[in-house]
Backbone bond lengths (Angstrom), bond angles and torsions (degrees), N, CA, C in turn:
res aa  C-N    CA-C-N  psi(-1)  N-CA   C-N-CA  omega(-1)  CA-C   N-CA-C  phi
1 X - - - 1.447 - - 1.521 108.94 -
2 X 1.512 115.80 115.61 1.663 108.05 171.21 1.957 108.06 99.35
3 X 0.848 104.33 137.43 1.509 107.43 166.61 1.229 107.99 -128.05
4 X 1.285 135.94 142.18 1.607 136.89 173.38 1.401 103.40 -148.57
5 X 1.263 117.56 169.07 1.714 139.73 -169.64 1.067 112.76 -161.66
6 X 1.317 134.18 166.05 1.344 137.22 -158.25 1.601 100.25 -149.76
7 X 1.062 138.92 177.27 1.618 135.27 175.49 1.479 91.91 -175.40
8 X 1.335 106.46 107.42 1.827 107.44 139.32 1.758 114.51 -127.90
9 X 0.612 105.65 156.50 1.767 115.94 -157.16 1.799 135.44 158.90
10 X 1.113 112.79 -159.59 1.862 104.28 177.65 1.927 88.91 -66.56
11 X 1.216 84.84 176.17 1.555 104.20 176.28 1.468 105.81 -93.77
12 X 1.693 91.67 136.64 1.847 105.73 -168.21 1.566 110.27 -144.68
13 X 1.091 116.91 163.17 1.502 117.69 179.99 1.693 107.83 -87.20
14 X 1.461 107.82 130.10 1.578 99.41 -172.60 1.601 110.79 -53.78
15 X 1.127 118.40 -19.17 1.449 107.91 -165.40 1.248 116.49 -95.36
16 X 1.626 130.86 16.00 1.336 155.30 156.22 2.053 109.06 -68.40
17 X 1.560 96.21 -37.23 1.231 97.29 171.69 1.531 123.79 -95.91
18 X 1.435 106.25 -43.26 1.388 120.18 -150.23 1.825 101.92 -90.45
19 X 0.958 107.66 -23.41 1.575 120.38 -171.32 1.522 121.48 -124.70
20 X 1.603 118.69 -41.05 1.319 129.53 161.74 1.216 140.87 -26.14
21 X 1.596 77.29 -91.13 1.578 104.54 177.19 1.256 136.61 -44.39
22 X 1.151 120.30 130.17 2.133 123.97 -177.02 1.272 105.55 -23.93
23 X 1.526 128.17 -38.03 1.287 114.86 -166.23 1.619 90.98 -146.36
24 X 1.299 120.96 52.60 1.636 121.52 -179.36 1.301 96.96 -79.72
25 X 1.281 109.24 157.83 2.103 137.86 -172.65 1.545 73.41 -38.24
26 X 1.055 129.36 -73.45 1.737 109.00 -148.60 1.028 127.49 -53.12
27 X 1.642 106.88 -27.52 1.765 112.58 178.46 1.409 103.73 -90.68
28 X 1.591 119.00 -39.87 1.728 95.10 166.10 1.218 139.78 -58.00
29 X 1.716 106.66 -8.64 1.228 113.88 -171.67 1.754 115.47 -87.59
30 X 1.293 101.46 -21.41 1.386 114.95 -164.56 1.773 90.30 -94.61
31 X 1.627 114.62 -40.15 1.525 126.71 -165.26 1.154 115.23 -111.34
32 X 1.077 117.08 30.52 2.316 118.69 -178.56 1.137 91.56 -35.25
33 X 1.738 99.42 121.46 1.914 122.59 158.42 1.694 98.15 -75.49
34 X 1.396 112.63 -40.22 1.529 110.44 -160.68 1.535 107.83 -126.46
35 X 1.417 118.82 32.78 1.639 94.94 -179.24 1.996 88.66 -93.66
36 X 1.564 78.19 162.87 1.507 107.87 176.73 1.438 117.71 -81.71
37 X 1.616 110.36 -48.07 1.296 122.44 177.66 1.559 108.68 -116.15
38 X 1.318 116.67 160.95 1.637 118.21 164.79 1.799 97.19 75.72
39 X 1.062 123.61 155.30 1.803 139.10 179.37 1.481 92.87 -125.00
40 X 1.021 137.24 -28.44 1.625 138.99 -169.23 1.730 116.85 -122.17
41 X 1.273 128.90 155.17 1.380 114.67 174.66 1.876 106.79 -129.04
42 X 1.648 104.18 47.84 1.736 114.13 -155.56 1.556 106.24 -69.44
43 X 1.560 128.97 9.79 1.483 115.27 -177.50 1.177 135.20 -98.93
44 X 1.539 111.11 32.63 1.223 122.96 -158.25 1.527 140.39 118.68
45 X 1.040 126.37 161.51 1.606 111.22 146.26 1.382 114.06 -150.26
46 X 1.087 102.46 -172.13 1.885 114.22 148.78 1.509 119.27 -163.29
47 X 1.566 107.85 -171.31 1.449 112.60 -161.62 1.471 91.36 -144.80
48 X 1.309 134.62 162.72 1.342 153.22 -172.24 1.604 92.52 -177.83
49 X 2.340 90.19 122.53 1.350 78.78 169.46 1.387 86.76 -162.45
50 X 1.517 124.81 -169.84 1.389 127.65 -126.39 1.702 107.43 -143.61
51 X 1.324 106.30 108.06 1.670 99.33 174.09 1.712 104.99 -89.83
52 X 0.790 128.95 26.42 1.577 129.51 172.46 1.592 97.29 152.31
53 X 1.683 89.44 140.38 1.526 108.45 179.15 1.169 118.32 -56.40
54 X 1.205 116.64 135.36 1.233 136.89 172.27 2.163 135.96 51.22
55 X 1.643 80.54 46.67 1.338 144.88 -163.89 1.748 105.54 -101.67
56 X 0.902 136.90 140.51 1.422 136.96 -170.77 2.146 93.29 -96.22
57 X 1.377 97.13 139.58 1.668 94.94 -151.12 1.130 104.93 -108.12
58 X 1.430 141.61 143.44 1.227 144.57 -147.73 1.805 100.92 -97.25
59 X 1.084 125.84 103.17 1.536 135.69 -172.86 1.994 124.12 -90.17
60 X 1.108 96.87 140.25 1.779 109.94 -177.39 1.217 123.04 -115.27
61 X 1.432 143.73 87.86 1.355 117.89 -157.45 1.486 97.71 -131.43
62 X 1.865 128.85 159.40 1.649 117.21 -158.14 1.320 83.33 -147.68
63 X 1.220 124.69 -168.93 1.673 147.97 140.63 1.250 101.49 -92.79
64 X 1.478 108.56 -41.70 1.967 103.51 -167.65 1.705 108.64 -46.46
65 X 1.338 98.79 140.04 1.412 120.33 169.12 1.955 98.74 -38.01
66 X 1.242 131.78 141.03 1.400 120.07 151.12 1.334 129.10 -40.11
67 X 1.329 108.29 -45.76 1.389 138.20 -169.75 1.634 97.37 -59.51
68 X 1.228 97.54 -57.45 1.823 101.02 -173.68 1.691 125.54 -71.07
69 X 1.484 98.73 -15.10 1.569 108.03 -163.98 1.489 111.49 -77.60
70 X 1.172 118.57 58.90 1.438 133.57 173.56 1.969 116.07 -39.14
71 X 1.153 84.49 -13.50 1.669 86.37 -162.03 1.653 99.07 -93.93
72 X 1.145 115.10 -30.60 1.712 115.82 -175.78 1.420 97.54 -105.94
73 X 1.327 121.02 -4.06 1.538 103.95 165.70 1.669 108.02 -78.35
74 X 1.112 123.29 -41.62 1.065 137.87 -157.01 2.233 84.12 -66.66
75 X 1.420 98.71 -77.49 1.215 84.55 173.21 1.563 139.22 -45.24
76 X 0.913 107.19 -25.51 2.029 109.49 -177.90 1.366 100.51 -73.66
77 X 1.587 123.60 -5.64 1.409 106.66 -179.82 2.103 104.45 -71.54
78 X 1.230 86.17 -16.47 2.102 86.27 -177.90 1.620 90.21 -129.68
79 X 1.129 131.30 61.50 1.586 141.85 155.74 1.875 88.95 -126.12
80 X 1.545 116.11 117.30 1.054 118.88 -176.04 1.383 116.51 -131.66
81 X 1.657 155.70 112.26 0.921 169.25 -159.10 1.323 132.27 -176.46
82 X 1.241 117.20 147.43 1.881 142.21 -173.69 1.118 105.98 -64.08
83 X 1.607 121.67 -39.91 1.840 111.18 -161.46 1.687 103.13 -134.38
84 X 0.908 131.55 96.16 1.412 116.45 -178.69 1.879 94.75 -114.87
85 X 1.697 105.72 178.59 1.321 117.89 170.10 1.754 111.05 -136.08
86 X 0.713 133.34 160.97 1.835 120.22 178.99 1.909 98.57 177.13
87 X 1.742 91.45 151.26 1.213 94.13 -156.74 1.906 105.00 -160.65
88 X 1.244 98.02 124.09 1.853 93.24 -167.18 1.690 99.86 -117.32
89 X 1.111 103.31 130.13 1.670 123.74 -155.86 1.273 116.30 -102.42
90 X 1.297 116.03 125.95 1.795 126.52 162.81 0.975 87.26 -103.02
91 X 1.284 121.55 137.38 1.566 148.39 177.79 1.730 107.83 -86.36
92 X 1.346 122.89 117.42 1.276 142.56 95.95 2.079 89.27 50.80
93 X 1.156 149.06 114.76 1.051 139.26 148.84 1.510 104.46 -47.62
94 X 1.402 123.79 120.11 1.473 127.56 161.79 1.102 114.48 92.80
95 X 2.067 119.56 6.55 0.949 123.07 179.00 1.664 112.10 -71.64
96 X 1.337 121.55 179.14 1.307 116.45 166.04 1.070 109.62 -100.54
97 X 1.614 115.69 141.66 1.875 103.29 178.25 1.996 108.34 -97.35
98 X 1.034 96.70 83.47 1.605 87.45 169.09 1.659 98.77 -133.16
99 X 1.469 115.78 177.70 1.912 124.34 -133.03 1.872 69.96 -93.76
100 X 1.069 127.00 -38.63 2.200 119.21 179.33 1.420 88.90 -48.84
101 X 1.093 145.13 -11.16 1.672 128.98 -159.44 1.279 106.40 -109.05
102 X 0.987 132.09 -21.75 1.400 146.84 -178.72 1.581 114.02 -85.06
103 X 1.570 95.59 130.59 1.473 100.91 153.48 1.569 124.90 -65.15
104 X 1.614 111.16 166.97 1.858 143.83 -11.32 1.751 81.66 -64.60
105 X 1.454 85.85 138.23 1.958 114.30 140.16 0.961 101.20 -67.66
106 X 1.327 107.53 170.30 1.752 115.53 162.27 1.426 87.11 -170.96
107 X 1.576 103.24 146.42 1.278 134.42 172.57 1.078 94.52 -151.67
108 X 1.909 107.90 112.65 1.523 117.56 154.78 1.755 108.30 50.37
109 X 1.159 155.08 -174.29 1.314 152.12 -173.34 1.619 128.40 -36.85
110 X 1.549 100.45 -12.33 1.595 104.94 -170.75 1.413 101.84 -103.92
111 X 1.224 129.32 141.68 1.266 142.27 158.36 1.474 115.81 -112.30
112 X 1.630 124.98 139.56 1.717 128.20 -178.65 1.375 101.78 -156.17
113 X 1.436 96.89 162.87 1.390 125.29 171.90 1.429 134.13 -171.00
114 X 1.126 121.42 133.29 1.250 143.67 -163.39 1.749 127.23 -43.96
115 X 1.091 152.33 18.14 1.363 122.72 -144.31 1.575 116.06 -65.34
116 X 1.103 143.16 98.35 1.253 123.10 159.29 1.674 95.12 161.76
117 X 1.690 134.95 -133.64 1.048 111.78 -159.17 1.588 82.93 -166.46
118 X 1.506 120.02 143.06 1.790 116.81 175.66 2.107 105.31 -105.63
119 X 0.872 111.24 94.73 1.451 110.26 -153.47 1.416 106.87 -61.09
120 X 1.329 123.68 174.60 1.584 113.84 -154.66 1.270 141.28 8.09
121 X 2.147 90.73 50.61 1.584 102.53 170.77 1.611 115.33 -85.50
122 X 1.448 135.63 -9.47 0.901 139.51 -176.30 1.528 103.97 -63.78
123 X 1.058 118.48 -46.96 1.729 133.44 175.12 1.597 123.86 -90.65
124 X 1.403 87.39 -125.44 1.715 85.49 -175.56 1.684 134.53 -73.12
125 X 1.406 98.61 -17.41 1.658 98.45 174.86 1.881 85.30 -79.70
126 X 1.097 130.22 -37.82 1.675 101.78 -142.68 1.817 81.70 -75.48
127 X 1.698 137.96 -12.86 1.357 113.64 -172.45 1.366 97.53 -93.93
128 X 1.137 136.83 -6.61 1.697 132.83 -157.89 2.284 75.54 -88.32
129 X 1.249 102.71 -73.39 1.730 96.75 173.64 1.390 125.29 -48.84
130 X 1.482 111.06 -26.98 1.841 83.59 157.97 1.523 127.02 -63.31
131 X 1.336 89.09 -42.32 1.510 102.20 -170.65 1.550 114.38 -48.69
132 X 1.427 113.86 -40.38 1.621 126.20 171.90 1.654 100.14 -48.21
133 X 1.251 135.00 -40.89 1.492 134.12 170.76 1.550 103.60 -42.56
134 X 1.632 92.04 149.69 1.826 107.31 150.14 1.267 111.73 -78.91
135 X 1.666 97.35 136.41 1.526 102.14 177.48 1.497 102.00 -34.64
136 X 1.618 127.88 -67.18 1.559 130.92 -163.92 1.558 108.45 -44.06
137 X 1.043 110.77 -11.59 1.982 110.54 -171.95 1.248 99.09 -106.80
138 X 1.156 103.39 -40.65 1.797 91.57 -170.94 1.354 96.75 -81.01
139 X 1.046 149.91 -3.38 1.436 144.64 150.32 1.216 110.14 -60.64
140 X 0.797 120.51 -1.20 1.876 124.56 176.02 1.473 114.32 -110.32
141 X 1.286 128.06 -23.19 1.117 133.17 163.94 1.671 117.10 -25.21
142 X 1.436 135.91 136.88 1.032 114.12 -156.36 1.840 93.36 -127.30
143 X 1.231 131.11 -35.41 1.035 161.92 -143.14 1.613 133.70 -143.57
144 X 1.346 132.79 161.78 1.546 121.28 157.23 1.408 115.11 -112.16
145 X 1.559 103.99 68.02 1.318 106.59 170.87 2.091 108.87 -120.36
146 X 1.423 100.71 134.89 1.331 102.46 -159.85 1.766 99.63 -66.39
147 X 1.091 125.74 -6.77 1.116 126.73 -175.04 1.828 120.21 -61.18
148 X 1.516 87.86 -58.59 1.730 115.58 168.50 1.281 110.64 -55.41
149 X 1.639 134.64 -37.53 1.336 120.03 -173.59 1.642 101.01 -86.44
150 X 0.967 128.58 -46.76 1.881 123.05 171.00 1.294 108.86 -62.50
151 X 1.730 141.54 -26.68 1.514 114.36 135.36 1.398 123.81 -9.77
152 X 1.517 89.75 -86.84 1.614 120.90 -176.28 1.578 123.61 -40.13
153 X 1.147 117.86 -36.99 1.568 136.63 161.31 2.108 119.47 -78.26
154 X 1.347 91.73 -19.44 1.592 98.66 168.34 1.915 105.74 -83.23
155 X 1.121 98.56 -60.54 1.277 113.06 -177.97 2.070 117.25 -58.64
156 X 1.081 110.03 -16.08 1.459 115.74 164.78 1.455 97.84 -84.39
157 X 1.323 134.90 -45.75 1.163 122.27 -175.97 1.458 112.05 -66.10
158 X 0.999 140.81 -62.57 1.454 150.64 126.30 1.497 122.82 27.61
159 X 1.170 113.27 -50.68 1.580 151.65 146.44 1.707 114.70 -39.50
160 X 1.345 86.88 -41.11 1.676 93.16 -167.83 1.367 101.49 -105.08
161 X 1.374 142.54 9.86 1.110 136.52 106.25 1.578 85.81 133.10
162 X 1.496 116.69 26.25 1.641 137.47 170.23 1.684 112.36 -44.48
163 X 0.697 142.77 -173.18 1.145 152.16 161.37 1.581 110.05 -95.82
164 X 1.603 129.50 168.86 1.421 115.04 -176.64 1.658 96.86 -101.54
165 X 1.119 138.90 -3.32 1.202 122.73 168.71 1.438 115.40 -106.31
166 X 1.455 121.67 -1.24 1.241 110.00 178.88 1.818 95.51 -110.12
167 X 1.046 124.37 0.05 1.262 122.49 139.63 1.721 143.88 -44.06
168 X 1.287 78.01 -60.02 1.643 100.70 174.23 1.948 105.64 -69.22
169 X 1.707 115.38 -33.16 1.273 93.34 179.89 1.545 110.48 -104.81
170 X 1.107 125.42 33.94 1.528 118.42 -150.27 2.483 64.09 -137.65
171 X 0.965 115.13 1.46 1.696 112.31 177.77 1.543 89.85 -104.57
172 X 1.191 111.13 -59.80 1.589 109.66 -163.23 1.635 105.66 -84.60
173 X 1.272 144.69 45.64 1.588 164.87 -77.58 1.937 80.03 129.03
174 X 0.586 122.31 -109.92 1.489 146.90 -164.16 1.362 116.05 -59.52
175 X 1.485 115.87 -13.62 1.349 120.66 155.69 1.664 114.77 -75.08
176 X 1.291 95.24 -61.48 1.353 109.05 169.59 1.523 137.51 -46.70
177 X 1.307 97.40 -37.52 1.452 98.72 165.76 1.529 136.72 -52.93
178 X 2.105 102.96 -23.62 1.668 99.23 -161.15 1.640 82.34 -118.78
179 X 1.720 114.31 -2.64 1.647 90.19 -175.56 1.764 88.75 -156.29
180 X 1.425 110.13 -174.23 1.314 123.94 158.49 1.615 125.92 -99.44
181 X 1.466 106.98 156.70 1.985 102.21 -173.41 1.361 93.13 174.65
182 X 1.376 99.55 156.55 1.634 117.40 164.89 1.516 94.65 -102.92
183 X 1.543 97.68 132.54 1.329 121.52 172.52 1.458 166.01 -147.37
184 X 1.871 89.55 73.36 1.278 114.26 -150.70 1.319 118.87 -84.50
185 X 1.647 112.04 81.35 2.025 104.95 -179.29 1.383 117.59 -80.14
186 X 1.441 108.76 170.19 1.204 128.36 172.89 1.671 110.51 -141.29
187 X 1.650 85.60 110.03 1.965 85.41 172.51 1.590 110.81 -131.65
188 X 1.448 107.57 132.33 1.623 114.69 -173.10 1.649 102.18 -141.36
189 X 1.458 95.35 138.79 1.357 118.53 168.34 1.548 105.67 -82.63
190 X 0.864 122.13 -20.50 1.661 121.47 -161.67 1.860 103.96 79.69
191 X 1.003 120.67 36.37 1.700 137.89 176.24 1.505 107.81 -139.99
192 X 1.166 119.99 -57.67 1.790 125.09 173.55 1.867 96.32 -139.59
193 X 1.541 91.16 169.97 1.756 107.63 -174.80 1.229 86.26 -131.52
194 X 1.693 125.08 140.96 1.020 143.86 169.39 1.236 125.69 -123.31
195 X 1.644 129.07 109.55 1.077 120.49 -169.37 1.527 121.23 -119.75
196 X 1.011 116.04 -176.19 1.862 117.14 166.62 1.489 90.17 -144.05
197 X 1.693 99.37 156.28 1.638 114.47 164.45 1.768 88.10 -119.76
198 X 1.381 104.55 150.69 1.541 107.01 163.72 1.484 78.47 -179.97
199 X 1.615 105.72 111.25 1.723 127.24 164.27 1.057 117.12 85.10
200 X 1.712 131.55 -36.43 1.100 129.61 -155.18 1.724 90.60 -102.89
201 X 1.419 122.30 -157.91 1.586 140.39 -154.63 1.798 76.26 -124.70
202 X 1.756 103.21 146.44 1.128 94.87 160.39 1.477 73.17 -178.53
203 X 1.684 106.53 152.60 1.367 124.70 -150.14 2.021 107.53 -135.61
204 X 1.451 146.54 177.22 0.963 143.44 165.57 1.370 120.76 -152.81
205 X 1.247 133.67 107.39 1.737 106.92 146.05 1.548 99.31 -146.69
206 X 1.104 123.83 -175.18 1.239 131.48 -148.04 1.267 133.05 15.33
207 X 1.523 86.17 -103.90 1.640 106.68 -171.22 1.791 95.40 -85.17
208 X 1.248 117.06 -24.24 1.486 120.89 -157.18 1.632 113.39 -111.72
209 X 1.497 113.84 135.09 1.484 124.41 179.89 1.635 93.70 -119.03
210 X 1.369 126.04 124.91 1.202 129.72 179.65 1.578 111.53 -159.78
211 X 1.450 99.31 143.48 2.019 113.09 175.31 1.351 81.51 -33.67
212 X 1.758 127.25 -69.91 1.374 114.35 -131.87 1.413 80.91 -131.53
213 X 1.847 108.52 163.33 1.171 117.76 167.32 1.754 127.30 -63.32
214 X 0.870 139.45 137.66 1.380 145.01 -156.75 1.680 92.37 -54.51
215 X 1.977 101.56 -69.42 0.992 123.44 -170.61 1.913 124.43 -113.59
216 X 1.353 87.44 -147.36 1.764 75.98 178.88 1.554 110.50 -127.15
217 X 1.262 102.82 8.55 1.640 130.10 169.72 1.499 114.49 -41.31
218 X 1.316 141.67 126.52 1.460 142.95 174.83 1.315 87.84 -45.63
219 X 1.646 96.57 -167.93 1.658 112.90 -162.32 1.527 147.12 52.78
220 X 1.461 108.11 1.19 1.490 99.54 -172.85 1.420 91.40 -96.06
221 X 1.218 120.76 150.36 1.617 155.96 179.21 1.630 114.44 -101.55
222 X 1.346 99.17 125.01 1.842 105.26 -172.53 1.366 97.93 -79.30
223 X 0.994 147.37 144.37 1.742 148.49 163.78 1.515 98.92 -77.10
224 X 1.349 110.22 127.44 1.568 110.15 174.80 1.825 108.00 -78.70
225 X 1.237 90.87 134.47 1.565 95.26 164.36 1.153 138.86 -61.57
226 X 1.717 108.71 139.81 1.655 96.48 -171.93 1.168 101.71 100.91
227 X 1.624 140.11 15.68 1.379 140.41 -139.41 1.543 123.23 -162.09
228 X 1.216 110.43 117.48 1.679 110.23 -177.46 1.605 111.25 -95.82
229 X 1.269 111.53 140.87 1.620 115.34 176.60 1.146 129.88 -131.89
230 X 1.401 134.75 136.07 1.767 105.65 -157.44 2.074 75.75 -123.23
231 X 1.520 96.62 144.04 1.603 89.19 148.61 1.667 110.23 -133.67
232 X 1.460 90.47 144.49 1.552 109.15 -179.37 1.761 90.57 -108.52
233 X 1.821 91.84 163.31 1.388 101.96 155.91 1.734 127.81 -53.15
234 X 1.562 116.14 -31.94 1.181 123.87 156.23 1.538 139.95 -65.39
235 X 1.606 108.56 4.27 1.146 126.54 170.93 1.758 127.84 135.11
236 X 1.098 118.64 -134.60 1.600 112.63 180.00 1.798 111.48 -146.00
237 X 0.947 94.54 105.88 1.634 99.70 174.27 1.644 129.28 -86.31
238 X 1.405 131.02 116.04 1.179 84.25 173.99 1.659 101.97 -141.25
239 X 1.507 144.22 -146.99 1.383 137.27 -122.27 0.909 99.82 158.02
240 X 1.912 118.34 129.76 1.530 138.78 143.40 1.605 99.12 -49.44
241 X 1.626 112.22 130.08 1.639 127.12 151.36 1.345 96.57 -59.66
């Protein structure tokens, strides 16, 4: 469910990645080599991305298919930046499809997104996890997409002055505990990208963390499951959950 990518690196035109490339978000989105669930990713997308690190990031979000969005492809060929995040969405059974439902979130410097699914979020796990919110956050809630409330639970931790990857696994720790899900995030300041694999496909090399490989180029690296990875400009770290 969902395809997403991450980019920090030299400065590039989004549409080198997102639209270009042999196997850019648009063609994985329309062509998953590796999803588990769904053959199509038609509910939308968006992009959040970054004119300087750790900078509040200028965001795009549609219903249109990726595939179809002719109008921001055309533009991303002169939308140019180092750190972006972007992400094309199968919806959530029973989700709502409107452009609030869609990934990147963003709050203030952080941008995230979801790949995978928190199972009996429609009901009682997704209220037992609101409830884990501060009243003040969950007042911010915008939507019923499970994506936005594990934001919201990263970002309280975040608050508490956590680290960004032991955030992200100390959520999927705590997802896991009251239910089952694949649960593959992505959170970036536009300074480092922080990810987890758990169920879903998720891939690495350079500048790029993605479900699927861009291209068909040697070098990309599978992320082992079960596993958090941060990449900095100084390289790629990564960690047993």
């Amino acid at each position: 469910m969902c395809r997403h990518l991450a980019y920090l690196g030299p400065v590039v035109d989004l549409e080198r990645v997102l639209f270009t490339a042999p196997h850019s978000l648009a063609h994985q989105a329309e062509r998953p080599r590796h999803q588990i669930s769904g053959t199509t990713n038609p509910d939308g997308w968006g992009v959040a991305w970054y004119d300087e690190p750790r900078s509040a990031p200028d965001r795009y979000r549609t219903v249109t298919p990726i595939w179809d969005d002719t109008a921001f492809a055309t533009r991303s060929a002169s939308v140019r930046s180092g750190a972006f995040l972007a992400a094309a969405r199968l919806a959530s059974p029973g989700a709502t499809l409107v452009d609030t439902g869609n990934a990147p979130f963003v709050d203030g410097v952080w941008s995230f997104s979801l790949n995978g699914i928190v199972h009996g979020f429609p009901g009682d796990v997704g209220d037992e996890l609101r409830a884990r919110l501060e009243p003040g956050r969950r007042e911010l809630i915008v939507g019923d997409a499970d994506t936005e409330v594990l934001f919201g639970l990263v970002l309280q931790l975040l608050a508490t002055g956590m680290a960004p990857g032991e955030a992200l696994a100390t959520v999927v720790h705590d997802v896991l505990a009251i239910t089952t899900g694949r649960l593959n995030l992505l959170l970036t300041d536009g300074a480092r990208v922080h990810a987890t694999r758990v169920g879903n496909s998720l891939f690495r090399r350079g500048p790029v963390i993605a479900s699927e490989p861009i291209d068909d180029k040697p070098g990309w690296v599978e992320i082992a499951d079960r596993s958090v990875t941060t990449l900095a400009p100084d390289g790629v770290t990564d960690s047993a959950l």
